[in-house]
C-alpha positions in Angstrom: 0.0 0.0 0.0 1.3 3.5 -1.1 1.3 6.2 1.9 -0.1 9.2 0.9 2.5 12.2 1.5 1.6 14.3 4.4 0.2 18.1 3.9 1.9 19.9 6.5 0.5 23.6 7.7 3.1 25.4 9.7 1.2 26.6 12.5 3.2 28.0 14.5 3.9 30.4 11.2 0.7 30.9 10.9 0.1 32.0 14.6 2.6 34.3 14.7 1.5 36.2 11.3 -1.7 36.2 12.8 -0.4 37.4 16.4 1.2 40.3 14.3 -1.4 41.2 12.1 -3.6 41.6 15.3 -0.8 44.0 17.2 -0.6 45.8 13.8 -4.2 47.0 13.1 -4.4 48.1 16.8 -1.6 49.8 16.4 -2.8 51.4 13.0 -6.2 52.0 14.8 -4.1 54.2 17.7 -2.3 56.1 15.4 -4.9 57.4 13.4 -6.8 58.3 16.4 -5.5 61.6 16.1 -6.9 62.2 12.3 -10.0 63.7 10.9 -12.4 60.9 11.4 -13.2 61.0 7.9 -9.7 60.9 7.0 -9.2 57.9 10.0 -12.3 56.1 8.2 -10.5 56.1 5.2 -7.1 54.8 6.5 -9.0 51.9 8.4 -11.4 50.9 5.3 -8.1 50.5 3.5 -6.4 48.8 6.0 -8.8 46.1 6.7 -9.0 45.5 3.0 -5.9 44.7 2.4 -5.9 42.5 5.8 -8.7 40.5 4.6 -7.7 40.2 1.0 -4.1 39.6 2.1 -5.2 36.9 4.1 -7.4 35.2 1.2 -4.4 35.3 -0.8 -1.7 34.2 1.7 -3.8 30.9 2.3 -4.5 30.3 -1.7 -0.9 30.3 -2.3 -0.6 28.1 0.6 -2.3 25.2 -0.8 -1.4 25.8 -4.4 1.8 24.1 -5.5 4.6 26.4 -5.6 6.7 24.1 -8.2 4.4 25.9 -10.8 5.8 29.4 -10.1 8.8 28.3 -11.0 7.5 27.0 -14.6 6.4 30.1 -15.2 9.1 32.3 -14.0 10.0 34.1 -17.2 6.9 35.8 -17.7 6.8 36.4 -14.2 10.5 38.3 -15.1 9.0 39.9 -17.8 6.0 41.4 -16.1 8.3 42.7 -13.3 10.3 44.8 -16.3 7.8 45.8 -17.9 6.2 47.1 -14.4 9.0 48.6 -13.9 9.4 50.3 -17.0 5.5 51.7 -16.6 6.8 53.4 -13.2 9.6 55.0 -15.0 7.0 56.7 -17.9 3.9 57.1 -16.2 4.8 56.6 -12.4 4.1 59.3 -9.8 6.9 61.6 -8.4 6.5 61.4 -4.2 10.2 62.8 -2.5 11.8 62.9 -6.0 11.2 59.4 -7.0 9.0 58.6 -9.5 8.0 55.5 -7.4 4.1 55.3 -7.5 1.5 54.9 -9.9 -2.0 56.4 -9.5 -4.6 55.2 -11.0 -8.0 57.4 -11.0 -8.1 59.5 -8.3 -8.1 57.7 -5.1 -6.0 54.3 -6.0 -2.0 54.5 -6.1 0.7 51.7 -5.3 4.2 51.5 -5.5 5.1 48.5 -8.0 8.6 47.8 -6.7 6.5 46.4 -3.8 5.0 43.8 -6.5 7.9 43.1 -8.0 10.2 42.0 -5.3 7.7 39.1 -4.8 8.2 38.1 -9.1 11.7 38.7 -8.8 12.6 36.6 -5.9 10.5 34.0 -7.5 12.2 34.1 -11.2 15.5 34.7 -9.6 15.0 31.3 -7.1 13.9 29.3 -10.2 17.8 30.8 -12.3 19.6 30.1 -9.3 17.5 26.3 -9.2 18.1 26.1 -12.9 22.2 26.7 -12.7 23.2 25.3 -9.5 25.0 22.8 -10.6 28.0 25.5 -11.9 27.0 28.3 -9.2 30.7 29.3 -8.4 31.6 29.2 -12.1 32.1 33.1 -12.7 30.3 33.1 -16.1 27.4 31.6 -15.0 27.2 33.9 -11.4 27.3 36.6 -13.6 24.5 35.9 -15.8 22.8 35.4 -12.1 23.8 38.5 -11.4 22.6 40.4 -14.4 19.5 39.0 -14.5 19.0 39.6 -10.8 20.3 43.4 -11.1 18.0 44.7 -14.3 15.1 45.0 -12.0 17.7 47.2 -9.3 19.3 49.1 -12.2 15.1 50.2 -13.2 14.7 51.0 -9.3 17.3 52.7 -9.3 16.7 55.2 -12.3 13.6 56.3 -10.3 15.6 56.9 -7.7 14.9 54.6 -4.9 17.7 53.8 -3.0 15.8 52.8 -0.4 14.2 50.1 -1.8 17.0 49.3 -4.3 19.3 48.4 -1.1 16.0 46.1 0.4 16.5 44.0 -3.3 20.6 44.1 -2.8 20.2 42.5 0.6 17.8 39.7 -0.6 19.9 39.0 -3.8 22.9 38.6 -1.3 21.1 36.1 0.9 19.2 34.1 -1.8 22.5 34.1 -3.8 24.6 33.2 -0.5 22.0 30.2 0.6 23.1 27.7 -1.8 26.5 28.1 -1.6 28.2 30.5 -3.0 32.4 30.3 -2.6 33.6 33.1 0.3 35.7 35.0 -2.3 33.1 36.1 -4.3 31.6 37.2 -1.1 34.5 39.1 -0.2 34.9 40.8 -4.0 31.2 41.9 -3.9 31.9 43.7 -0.1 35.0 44.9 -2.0 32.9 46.7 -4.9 30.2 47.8 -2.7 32.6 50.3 -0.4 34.1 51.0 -4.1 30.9 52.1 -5.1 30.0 54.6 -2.0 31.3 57.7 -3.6 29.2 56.7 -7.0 26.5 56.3 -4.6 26.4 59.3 -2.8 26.6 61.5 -5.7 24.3 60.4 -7.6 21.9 60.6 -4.9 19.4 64.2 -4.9 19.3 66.3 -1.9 16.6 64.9 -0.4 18.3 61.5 0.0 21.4 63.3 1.1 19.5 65.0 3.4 18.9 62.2 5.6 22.3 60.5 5.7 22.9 64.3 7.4 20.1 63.8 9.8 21.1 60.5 10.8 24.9 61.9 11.4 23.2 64.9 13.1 19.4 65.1 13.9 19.7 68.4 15.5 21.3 70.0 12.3 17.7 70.4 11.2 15.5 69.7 14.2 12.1 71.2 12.9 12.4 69.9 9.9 14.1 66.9 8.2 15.6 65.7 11.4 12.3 66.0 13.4 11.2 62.7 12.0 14.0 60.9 14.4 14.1 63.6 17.1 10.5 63.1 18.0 10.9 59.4 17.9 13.4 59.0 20.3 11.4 60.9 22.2 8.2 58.7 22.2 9.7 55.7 22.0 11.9 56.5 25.3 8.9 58.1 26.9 7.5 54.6 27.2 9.6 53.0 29.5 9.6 49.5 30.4 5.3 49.1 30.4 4.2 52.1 28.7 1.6 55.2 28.6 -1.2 52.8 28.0 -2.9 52.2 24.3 -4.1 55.3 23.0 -2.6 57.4 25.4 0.9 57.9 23.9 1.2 62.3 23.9 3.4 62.1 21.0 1.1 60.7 19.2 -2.0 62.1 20.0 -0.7 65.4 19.7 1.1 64.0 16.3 4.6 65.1 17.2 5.6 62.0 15.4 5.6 62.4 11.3 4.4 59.6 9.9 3.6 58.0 13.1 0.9 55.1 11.7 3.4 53.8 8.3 7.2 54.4 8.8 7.6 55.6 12.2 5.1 53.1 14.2 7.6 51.7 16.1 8.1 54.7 18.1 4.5 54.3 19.2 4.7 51.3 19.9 7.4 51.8 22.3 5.6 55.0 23.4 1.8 53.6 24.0 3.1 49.6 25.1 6.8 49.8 26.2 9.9 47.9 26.0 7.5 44.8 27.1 5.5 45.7 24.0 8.2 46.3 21.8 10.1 43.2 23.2 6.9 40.9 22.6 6.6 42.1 19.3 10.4 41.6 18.4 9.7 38.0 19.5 7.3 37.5 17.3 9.4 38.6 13.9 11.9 35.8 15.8 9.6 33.3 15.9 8.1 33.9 12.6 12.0 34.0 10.8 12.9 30.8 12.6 10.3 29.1 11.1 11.0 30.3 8.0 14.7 29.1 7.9 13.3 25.8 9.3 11.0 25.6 6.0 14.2 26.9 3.4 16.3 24.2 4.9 13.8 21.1 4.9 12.4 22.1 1.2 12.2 19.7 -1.4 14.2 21.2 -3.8 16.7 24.4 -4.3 13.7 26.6 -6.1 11.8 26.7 -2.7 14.6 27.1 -0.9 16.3 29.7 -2.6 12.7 31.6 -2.7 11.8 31.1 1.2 15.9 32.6 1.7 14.8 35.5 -0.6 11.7 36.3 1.1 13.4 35.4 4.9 16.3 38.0 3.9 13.5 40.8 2.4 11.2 40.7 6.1 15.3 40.9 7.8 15.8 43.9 6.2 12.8 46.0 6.7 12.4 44.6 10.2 15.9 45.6 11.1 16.1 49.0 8.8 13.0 50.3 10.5 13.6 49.3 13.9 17.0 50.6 13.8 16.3 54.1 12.0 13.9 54.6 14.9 16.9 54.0 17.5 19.1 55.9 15.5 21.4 53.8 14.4 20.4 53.4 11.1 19.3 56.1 8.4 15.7 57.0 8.1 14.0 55.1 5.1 10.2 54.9 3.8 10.6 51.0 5.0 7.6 50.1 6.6 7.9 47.3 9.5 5.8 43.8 8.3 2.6 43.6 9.3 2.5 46.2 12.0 2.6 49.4 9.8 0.0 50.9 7.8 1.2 49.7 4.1 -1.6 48.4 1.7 0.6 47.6 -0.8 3.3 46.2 1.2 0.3 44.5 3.7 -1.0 42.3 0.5 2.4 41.8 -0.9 3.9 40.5 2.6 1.2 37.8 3.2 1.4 36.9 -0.6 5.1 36.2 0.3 3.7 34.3 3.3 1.7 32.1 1.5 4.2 31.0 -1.0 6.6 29.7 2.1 3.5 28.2 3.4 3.6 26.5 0.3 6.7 24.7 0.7 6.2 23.1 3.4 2.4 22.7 2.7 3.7 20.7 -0.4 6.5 19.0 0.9 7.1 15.5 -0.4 4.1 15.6 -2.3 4.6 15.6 -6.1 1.6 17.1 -7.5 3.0 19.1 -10.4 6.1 17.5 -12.2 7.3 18.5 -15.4 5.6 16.1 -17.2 2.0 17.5 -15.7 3.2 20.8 -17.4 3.7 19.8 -20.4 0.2 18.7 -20.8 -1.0 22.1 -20.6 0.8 23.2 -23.4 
């Protein structure tokens, strides 16, 4: 008798997603206490929107074979260039980058958001498809290149911000299966190279807050108030806290954007360092689990993807944690699942799902090759 693979859910995953999805929407709800209550409305509708439809999506990627992502990973390559491209021609200028498109007059969304999910899916499947000859240099560097076009098109916006985010993930998906020590050494080589490139070609704005992160008092009612004030609140909290919805800074909205990239400080502000630990425990359990998944997957497309997507929630967790402390320059990174981010919200449980996925599907071989080819 043939035993049926097993189906495995990761709930403990799934718990702490859930555990942080809750903590985020009160937190959202908190800091838009403060707004026009049609404005508040507004911010809520769109928040549990995204919740609800993020959620319908992260579970139907769940149970949906991930293998076949990978068959289709040069059209899902494609659409990410040609997204990309769109930005650069018809995008939306916000803080000198031409980062957002708008469509009518109330919907907009960043596609870079969209596209790190395609592009750490195409780029798993080329790393999948030339493992074999990873360290050879001709064959990293077609890895490279076609891992790079998408950041090159960021770039030209300019994002910086989210251009490093794609670095980082590249590094780690790249690094994951194996990739010889010297070529990590040669690629921290070019990057101090590349500083002085880097800095100027960045516009004023962007220069403007390496300054305030040097020197937050340089500007301290303006570009540097962003960290100023949240020091402040996140400090003011102590160990327990002022209490939910009780946090002065941001009721008396001392602390710009205080319900997307700055809701950290709140959180320290309205819940404490207990909060703040809690929810820091959380992102722990929930990238544990995912390094659990990208070492015990079938095969080197689902772990190379679950790496990518491990080393994207990393970044932003630790960039927007950090630029709150200080230690790091302030970003537009929202922090996963806590901050008000529609597009990032849907995006982020989509990624979810698809890790879901590969452990959902371990061991069972429901889409082979030869399946494909009957659909064609």
């Amino acid at each position: 008798m043939i035993k049926k693979p097993k189906l495995r859910i990761d709930i403990i995953l799934v718990m702490s997603i859930l555990a942080l999805l809750a903590f985020g929407t009160i937190m959202v709800y908190s800091t838009t206490l403060s707004f026009a209550k049609p404005v508040q409305n507004g911010l809520m509708k769109t928040h549990f929107l995204s919740l609800a439809l993020g959620l319908v999506v992260m579970f139907t990627l769940m149970i949906i074979d991930y293998n076949i992502w990978g068959k289709l990973y040069l059209f899902i390559y494609a659409g990410c260039i040609l997204l990309l491209v769109a930005t650069l021609i018809f995008g939306k200028t916000v803080h000198d980058a031409k980062s957002w498109i708008q469509i009518g007059s109330r919907f907009s969304f960043q596609p870079s958001e969209f596209v790190k999910v395609g592009l750490i899916i195409s780029l798993a499947k080329y790393i999948d498809k030339n493992i074999e000859n990873l360290n050879n240099p001709f064959v990293l560097l077609k890895i490279l290149a076609f891992a790079f076009l998408p950041v090159f098109l960021i770039l030209l916006q300019p994002d910086f911000g989210t251009a490093i985010v794609y670095v980082f993930f590249i590094f780690i998906m790249i690094f994951s299966q194996g990739i010889s020590l010297k070529y990590v050494m040669y690629a921290i080589g070019l990057g101090i190279l590349s500083i002085p490139a880097l800095w100027f070609s960045m516009n004023q704005y962007q220069k403007n807050r390496i300054y305030d992160f040097l020197d937050p008092t340089r500007d301290a009612m303006g570009s540097g108030r962003q960290v100023i004030q949240g020091k402040i609140a996140l400090g003011s909290g102590k160990f327990f806290g002022r209490g939910l919805f009780k946090g002065t800074q941001n009721l008396y909205k001392y602390v710009p954007e205080k319900h997307t990239d700055s809701i950290f400080a709140i959180v320290g502000e309205e819940t404490g360092f207990l909060g703040g630990a809690i929810m820091i425990f959380l992102y722990y359990i929930m990238l544990h689990r995912m390094i659990n998944i990208a070492k015990n997957s079938d095969n080197v497309f689902g772990s190379a993807m679950v790496s990518g997507f491990l080393g994207m929630f990393l970044f932003h967790i630790v960039q927007n944690i950090g630029m709150i402390l200080g230690i790091l320059p302030v970003t537009g990174i929202p922090l996963p699942f806590i901050s008000y981010a529609g597009t990032f919200q849907l995006t982020g449980l989509a990624c979810i799902g698809l890790v879901l996925s590969v452990n959902y599907n371990r061991g069972a071989k429901r889409f082979t090759d030869d399946s494909f080819e009957l659909l064609k």
